[in-house]
N, C-alpha and C positions, 0 to 999 in steps of 0.2 A: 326777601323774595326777589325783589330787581337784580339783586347781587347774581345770588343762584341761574337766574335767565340770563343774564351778560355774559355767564362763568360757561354755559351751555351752550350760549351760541358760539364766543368764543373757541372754544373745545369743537363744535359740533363743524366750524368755519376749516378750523387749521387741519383736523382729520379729512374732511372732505374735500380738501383743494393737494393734500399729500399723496390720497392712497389712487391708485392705477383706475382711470373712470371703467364700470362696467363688472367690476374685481368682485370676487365673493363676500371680501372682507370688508370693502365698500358697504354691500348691500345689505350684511349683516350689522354693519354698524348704524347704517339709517334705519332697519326696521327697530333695533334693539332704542337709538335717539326717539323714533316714534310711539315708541311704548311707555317714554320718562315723560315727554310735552300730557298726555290727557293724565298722569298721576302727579305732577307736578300743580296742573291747574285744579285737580281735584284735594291738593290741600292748601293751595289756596283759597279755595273757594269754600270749605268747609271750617277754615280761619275764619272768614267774615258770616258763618253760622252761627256763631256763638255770641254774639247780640242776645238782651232781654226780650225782644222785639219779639213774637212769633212769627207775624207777618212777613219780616223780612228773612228769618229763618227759612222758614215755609221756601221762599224763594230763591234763596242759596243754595238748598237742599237739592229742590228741580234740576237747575242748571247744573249742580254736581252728582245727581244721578244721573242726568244724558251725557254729564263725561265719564263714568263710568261704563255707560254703555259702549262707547266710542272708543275707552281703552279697551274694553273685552273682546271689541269686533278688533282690534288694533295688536291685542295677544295672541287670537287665534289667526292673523294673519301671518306673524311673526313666526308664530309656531311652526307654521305650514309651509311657509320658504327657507327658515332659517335649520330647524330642525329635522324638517322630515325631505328636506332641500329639492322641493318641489314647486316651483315660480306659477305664478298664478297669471294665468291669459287673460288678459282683457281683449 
């Protein structure tokens, strides 16, 4: 799992200091990296679910439902810029 997040930021480093700051392809590439970080920690953290423990279960489970929440909010945001290529105001 360390591997996989060295290999991402690495990747995530050399794309983002290459492509033209402010660039669609930029901006598509950071939402689509923002969509991998909450499904990435949700199978890690769904790894240290499978303990005999329930207890601890129980509490993996939590913390990898609120990252699923966080990726869903995280895909329909992607969706929404990248797809329907509508940028959202704050």
């Amino acid at each position: 799992m360390v591997g996989t997040w060295i290999f991402i930021l690495v990747i995530y480093s050399a794309v983002s200091l290459s492509l033209k700051r402010g660039s669609e392809p930029l901006n598509t590439f950071g939402n689509l990296m923002q969509c991998l970080v909450p499904l990435l920690a949700n199978a890690g953290l769904l790894l240290n679910a499978g303990t005999p423990h329930w207890r601890r279960n129980l509490f993996w489970m939590l913390i990898a439902m609120s990252c699923t929440l966080w990726m869903i909010g995280q895909f329909q945001w992607t969706y929404h810029e990248v797809y329907l290529h509508k940028p959202f105001l704050i």
